[in-house]
C-alpha positions in Angstrom: -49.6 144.0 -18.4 -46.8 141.8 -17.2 -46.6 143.3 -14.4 -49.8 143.2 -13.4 -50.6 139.4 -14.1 -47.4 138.8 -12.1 -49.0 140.9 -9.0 -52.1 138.3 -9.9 -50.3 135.6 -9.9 -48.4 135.9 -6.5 -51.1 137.2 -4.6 -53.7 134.3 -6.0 -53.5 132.2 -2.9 -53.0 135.1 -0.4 -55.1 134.4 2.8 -57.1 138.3 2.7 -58.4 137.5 5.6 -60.2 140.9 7.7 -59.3 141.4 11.5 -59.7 145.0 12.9 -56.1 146.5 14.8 -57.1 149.0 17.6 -54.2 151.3 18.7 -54.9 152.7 22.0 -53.5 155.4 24.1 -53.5 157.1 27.5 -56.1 159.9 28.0 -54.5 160.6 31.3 -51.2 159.4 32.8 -50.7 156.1 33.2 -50.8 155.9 36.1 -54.4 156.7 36.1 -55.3 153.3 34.8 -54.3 150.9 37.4 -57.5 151.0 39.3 -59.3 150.0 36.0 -56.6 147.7 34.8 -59.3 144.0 36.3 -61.9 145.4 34.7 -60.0 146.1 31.7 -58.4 142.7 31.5 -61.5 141.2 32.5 -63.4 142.7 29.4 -60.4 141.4 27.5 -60.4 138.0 28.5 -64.7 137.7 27.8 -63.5 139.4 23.7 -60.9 136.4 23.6 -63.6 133.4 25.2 -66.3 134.6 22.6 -63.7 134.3 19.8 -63.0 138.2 19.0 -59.6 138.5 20.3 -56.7 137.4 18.1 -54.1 139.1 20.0 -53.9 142.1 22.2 -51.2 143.1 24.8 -49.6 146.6 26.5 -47.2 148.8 23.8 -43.6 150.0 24.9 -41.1 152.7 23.3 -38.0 150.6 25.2 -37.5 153.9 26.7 -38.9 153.5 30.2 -41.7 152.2 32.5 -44.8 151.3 30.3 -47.0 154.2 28.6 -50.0 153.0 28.4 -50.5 152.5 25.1 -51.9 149.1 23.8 -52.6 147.3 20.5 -55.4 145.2 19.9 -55.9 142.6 16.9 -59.9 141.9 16.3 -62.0 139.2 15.0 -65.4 141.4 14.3 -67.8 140.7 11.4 -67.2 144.4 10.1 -66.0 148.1 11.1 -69.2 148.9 13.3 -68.6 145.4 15.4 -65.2 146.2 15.7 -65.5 150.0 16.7 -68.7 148.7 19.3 -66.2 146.2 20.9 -63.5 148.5 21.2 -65.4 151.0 23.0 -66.8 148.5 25.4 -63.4 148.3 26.8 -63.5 150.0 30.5 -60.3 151.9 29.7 -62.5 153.9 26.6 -66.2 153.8 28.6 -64.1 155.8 31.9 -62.6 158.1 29.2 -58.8 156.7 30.5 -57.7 155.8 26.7 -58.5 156.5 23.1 -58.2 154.5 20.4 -57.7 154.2 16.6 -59.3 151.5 14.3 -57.9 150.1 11.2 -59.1 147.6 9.2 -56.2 144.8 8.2 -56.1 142.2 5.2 -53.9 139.5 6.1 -52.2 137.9 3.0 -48.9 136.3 4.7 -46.6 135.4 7.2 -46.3 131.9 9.2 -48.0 131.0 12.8 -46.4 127.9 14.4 -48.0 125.9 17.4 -46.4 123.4 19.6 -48.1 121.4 21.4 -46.5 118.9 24.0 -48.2 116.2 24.8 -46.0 114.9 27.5 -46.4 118.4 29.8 -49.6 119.9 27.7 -47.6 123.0 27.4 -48.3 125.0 24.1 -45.8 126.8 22.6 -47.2 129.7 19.8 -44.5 131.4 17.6 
């Protein structure tokens, strides 16, 4: 019982807030995506103005040129928005990538923003 009201007790104030992580990877060499990489991007960039994109960006092994791969973090009200969104990306709808959802609790870590008023740059770590 100890145990357990100490697992309580830590995790009482926890965020548990729900995003949606989309792992993607190449269908087809890599290569095979550059003439859909603005459309890509582009669908990207509408997810992120409408609020849906927490974080997304290309994957790399540190073993060479990039592979294609991405991960995606989601703001979605549940598993079927998230999935729908996912597969509205150009890289999934021409069959150039597939992609794996998981659904994530956040309960820690830290996000820091700077933000400079002197140059208006921002500074996220």
């Amino acid at each position: 019982m100890f145990f357990e009201e100490r697992v309580a007790e830590l995790t009482r104030k926890m965020l548990r807030k729900k995003l949606y992580v989309v792992l993607s990877k190449p269908a087809v060499a890599p290569d095979k995506l550059q003439p859909f990489l603005a459309a890509h991007l582009e669908y990207m960039i509408g997810l992120e103005k409408r609020g849906h994109v927490f974080a997304s960006g290309p994957l790399a092994d540190g073993a060479g040129p990039p592979t294609g791969a991405g991960l995606t973090v989601l703001r979605a009200r549940d598993l079927n928005e998230a999935r729908a969104l996912a597969e509205g990306d150009p890289f999934f709808v021409n069959g150039l990538r597939t992609f794996e959802l998981k659904e994530w609790t956040v309960m820690e870590g830290t996000l820091g923003l700077r933000v400079n008023l002197s140059d208006q740059s921002i500074d996220v770590t």
